[in-house]
N, C-alpha and C positions, 0 to 999 in steps of 0.2 A: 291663912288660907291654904297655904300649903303643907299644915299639918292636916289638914282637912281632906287636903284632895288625896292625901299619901294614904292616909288612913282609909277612905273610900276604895281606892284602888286594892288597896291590901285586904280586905271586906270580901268585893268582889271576886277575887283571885281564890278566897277561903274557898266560898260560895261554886264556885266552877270548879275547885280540887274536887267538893264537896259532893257534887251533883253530877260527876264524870259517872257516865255507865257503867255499871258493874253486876257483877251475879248475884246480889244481894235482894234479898225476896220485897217485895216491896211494905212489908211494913218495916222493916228494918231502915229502909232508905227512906221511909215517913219520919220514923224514930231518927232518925239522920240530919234530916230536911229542919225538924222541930229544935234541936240539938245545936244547929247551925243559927237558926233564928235569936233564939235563945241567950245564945251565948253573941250573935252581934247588936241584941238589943242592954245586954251588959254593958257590953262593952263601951257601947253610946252612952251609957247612963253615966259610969265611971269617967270615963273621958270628960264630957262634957257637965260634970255636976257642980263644977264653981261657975259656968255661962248663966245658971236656971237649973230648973226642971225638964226632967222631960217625958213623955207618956204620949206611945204609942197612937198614933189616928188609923181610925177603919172605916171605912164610909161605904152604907150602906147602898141600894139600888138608886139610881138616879129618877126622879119621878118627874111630872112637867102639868102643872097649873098651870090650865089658858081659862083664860076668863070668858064667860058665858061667851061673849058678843063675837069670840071669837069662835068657838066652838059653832054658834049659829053658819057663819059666814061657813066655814068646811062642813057644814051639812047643806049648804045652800050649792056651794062650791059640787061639792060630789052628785048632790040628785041634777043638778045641769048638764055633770057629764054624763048620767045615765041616761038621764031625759034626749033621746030621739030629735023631740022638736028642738032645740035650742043649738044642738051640733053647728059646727059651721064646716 
């Protein structure tokens, strides 16, 4: 666990040499940014290849299925508070 955490900290540290302000036009420090990534998803790979595998996760927009009966109740809900008569 604590080659883990050294290794982490060491990562991050790249990462923030990495991404210190500089006069570098900003594709360069894209090309920088990509370069950095790159090389610490190597580096996970190499490191950890006798543990498993390993492959990148990216998870797309977060979406939210409410089922019907709820959907009624927050239209029942909203036209009450627009509805006048029902205010309290």
């Amino acid at each position: 666990m604590k080659t883990i955490s050294t290794a982490f900290i060491f990562i991050l540290t790249m990462l923030f040499n990495g991404l210190q302000a500089t006069e570098l036009s900003a594709d360069l420090q894209g090309d920088k940014l990509e370069k950095i990534k790159l090389s610490i998803k190597k580096y996970v790979i190499e490191k950890f290849n006798s543990k498993g595998t390993y492959s990148g996760y990216s998870f797309g927009d977060l979406t939210t299925i409410k089922p019907t009966e709820i959907l009624e109740l927050d239209q029942l809900l909203s036209l009450k508070t627009q509805t006048p008569l029902f205010k309290r």
